[in-house]
RODO-2510 file (C-alpha; in nm, 4 decimals, decimal comma):
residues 226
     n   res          X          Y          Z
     1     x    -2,6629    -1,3934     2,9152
     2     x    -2,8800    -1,4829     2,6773
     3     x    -2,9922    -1,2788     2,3034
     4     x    -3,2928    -1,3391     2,0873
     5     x    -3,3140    -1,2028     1,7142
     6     x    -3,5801    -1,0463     1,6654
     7     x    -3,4781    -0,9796     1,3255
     8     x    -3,1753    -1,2000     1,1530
     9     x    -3,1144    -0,8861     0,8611
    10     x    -2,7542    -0,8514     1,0564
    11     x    -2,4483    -1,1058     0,9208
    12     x    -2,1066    -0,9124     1,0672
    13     x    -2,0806    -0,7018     1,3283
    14     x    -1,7944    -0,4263     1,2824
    15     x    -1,5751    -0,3543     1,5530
    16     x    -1,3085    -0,0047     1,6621
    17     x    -1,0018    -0,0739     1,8593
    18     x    -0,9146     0,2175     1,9946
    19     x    -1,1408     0,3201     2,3017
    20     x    -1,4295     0,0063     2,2313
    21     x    -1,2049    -0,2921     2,2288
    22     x    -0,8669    -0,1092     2,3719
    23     x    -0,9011     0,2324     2,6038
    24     x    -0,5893     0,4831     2,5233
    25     x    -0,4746     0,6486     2,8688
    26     x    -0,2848     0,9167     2,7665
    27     x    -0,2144     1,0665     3,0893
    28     x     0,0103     0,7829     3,1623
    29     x     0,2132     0,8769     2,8543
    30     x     0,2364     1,2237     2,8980
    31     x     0,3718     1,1449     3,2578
    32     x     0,6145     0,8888     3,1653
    33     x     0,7628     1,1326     2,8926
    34     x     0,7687     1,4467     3,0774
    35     x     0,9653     1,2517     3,4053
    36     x     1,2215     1,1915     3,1433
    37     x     1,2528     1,5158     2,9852
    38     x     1,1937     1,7408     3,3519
    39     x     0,9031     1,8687     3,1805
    40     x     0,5619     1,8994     3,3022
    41     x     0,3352     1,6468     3,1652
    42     x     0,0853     1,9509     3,0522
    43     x     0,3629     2,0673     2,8569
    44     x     0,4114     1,7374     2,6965
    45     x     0,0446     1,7080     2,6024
    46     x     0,0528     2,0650     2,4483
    47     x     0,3000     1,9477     2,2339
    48     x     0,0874     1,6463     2,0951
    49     x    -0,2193     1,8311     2,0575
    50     x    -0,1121     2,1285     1,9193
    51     x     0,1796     2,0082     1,6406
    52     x     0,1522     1,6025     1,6449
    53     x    -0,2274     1,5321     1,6266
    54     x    -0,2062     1,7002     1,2637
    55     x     0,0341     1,3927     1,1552
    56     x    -0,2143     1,1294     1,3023
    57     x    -0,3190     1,1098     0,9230
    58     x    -0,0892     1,0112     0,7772
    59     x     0,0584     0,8449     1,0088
    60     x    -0,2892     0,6228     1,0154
    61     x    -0,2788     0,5998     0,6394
    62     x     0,0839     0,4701     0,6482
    63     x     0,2398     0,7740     0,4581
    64     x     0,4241     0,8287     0,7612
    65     x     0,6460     0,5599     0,9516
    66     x     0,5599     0,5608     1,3597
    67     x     0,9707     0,5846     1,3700
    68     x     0,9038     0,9222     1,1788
    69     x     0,6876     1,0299     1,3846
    70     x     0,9328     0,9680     1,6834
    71     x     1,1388     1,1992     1,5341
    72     x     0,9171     1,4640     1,4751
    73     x     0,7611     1,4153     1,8174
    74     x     1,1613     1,4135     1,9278
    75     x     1,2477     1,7479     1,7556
    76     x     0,9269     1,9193     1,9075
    77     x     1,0279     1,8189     2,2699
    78     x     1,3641     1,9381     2,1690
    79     x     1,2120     2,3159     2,1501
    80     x     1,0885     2,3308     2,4732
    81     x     1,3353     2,1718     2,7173
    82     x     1,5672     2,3733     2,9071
    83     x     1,8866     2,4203     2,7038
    84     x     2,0749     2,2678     3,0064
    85     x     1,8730     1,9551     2,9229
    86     x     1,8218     1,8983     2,5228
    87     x     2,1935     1,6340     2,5041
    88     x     2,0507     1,4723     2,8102
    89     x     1,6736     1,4117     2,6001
    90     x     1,8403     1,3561     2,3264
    91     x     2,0202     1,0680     2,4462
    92     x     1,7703     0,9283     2,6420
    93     x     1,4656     0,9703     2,4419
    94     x     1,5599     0,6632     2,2196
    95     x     1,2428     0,4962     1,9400
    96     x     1,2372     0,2197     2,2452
    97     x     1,2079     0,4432     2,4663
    98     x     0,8736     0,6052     2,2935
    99     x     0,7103     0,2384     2,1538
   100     x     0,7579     0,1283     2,5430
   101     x     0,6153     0,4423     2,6808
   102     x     0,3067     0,4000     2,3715
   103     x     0,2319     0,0559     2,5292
   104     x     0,1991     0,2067     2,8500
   105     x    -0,1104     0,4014     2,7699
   106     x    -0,2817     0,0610     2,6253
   107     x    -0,5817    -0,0828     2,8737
   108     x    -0,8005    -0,4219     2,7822
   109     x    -1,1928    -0,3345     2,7934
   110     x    -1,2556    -0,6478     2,9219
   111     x    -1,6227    -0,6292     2,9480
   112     x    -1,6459    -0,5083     2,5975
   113     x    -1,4152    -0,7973     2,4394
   114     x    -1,6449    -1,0405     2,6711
   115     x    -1,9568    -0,8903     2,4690
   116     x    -1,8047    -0,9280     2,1149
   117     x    -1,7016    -1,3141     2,1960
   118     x    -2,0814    -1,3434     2,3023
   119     x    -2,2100    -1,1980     1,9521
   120     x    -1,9995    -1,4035     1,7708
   121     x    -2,0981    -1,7397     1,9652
   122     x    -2,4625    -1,6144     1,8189
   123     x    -2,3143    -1,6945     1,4737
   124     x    -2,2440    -1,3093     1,3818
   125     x    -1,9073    -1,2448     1,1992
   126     x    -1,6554    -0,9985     1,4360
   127     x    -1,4504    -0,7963     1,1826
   128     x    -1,2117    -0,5582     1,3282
   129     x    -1,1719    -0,2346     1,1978
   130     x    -0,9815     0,0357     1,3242
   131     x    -0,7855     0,3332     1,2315
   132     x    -0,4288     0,2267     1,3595
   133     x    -0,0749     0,2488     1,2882
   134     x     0,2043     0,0172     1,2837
   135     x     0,3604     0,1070     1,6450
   136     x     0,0353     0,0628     1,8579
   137     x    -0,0628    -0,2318     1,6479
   138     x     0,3096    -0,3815     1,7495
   139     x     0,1858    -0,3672     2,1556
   140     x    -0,1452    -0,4505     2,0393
   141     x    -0,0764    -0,7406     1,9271
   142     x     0,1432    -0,8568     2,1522
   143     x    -0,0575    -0,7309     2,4817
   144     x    -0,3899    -0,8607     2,3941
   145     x    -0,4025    -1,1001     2,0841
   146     x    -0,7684    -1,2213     2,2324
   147     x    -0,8675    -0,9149     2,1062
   148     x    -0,7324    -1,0492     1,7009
   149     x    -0,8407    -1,3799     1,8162
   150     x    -1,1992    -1,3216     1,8173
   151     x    -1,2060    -1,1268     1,4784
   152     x    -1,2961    -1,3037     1,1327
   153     x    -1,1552    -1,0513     0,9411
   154     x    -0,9140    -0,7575     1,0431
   155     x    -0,9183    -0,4122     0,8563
   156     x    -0,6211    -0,1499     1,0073
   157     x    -0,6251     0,2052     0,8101
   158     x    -0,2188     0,2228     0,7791
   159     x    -0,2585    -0,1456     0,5994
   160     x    -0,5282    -0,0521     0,3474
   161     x    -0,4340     0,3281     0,2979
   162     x    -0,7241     0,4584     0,3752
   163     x    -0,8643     0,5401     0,7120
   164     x    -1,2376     0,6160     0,8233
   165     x    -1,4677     0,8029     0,8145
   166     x    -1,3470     0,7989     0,4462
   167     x    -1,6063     0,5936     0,2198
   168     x    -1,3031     0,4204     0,0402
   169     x    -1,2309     0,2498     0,3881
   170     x    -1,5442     0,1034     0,4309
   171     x    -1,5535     0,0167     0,0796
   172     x    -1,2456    -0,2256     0,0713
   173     x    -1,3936    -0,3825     0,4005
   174     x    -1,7150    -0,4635     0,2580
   175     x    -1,5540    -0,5891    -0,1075
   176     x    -1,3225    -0,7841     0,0747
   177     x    -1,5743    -0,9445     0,3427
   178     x    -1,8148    -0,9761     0,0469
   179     x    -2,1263    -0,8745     0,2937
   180     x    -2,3941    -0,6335     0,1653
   181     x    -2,4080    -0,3094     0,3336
   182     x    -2,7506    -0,3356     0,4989
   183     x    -2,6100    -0,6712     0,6880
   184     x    -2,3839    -0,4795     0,8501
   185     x    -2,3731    -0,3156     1,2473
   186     x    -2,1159    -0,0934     1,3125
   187     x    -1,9921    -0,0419     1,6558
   188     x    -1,7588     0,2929     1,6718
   189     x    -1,6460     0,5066     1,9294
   190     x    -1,6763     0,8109     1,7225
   191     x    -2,0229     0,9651     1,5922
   192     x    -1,8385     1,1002     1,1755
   193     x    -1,7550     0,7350     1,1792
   194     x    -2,0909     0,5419     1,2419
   195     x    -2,2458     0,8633     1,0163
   196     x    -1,9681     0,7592     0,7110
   197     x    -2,0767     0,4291     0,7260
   198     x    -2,4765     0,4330     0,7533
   199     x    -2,3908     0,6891     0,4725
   200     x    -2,3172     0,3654     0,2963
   201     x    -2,6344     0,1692     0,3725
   202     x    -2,4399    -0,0408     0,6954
   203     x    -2,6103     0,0243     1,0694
   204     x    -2,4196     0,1251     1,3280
   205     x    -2,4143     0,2833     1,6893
   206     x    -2,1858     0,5061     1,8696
   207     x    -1,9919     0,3036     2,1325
   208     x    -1,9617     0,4741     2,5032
   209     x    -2,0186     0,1496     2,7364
   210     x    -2,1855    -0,1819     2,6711
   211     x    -2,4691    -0,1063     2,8602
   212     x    -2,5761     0,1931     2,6284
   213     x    -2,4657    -0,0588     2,3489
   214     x    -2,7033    -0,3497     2,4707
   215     x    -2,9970    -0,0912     2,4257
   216     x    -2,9018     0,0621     2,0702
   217     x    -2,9197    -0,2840     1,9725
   218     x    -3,2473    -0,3536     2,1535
   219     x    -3,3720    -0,0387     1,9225
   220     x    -3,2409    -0,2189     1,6339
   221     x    -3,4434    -0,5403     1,6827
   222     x    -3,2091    -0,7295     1,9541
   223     x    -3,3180    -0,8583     2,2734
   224     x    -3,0570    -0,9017     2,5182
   225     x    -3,1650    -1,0867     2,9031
   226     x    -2,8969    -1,1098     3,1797
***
């Protein structure tokens, strides 16, 4: 594979985690879960989306501890398991239990990473920045440290206290890599994210596969050959 620059305007490319670098299958949690508690795994999911997903900021910001939110997540299973069952769940559904069961759900995009390490062997900076909290970061880490291995700079929201689409994240990131806005390409699976950020002079394109990405950046100015 080779690239061409058409234009050289772009110094640092800015990279998500979660579902660009790192899909989340959350099926695979939901089933591991409900086989423990005898609970189907729709049952499982309502609880997440319906009470949990409202803690995800804070729990991104770091105002609230990922063994917290095993508890809360804990006490909501608690409600809807058969009374027979709750000293049974409650014994069993240990903080190991739940961090194990998170790194389940964790799958390398390997074609994705593959990309990024090809930008960056074009001279572009690879900074990492992701909305993340201290429990998937801990299988993170540990899973796939290529992923941290390619990055220049790493930016995680629970770290800095501030998480995106906010402006203040992208502020700290940009003070702290010391790269004007317009030099920057954001790559983000979520549309309010890349929209926060051009906000704030950067580029940026919303990541689904790195075919579609290949011709966002052909629009930009890139050429990309096989």
């Amino acid at each position: 594979m080779e690239a061409e620059r058409k234009y050289r305007q772009i110094d640092a490319f800015f990279v998500d985690i979660g579902r660009v670098l790192i899909d989340f299958l959350n099926p695979r949690f939901y089933e591991k879960v409900a086989l423990l508690a005898e609970l189907p795994a729709s049952i499982v999911e309502e609880v997440d989306r319906k009470v949990l997903r409202a803690l995800w900021p804070d729990l991104e910001k770091g105002r609230l501890s990922f063994y917290d939110f095993f508890l809360r997540f804990k006490t909501e299973l608690v409600w809807v398991v058969p009374d027979g069952k709750i000293e049974e769940l409650v014994e069993k559904f240990t903080f190991t239990f739940f961090r194990d069961a998170s790194k389940d759900l964790l799958r390398l995009k390997k074609r994705t990473l593959g990309f990024i390490k090809f930008l960056k062997s074009q001279g572009y900076r690879i900074v990492i920045v992701s909305n993340n909290n201290s429990g998937h970061l801990y299988y993170q880490a540990i899973l796939f440290p290529e992923v941290f291995a390619v990055a220049d700079g790493c930016f995680l929201s629970h770290e800095i206290g501030h998480r995106k689409p906010e402006k203040e994240f992208w502020l700290v990131v940009l003070n702290s890599i010391g790269v004007a806005p317009d030099k920057v390409f954001v790559i983000d699976d979520l549309k309010e994210n890349v929209d926060s950020a051009k906000a704030l002079g950067m580029h940026g394109a919303v990541f689904t596969n790195v075919k579609e990405l290949k011709k966002e950046l052909n629009s930009f100015g890139f050429h990309f050959k096989n």
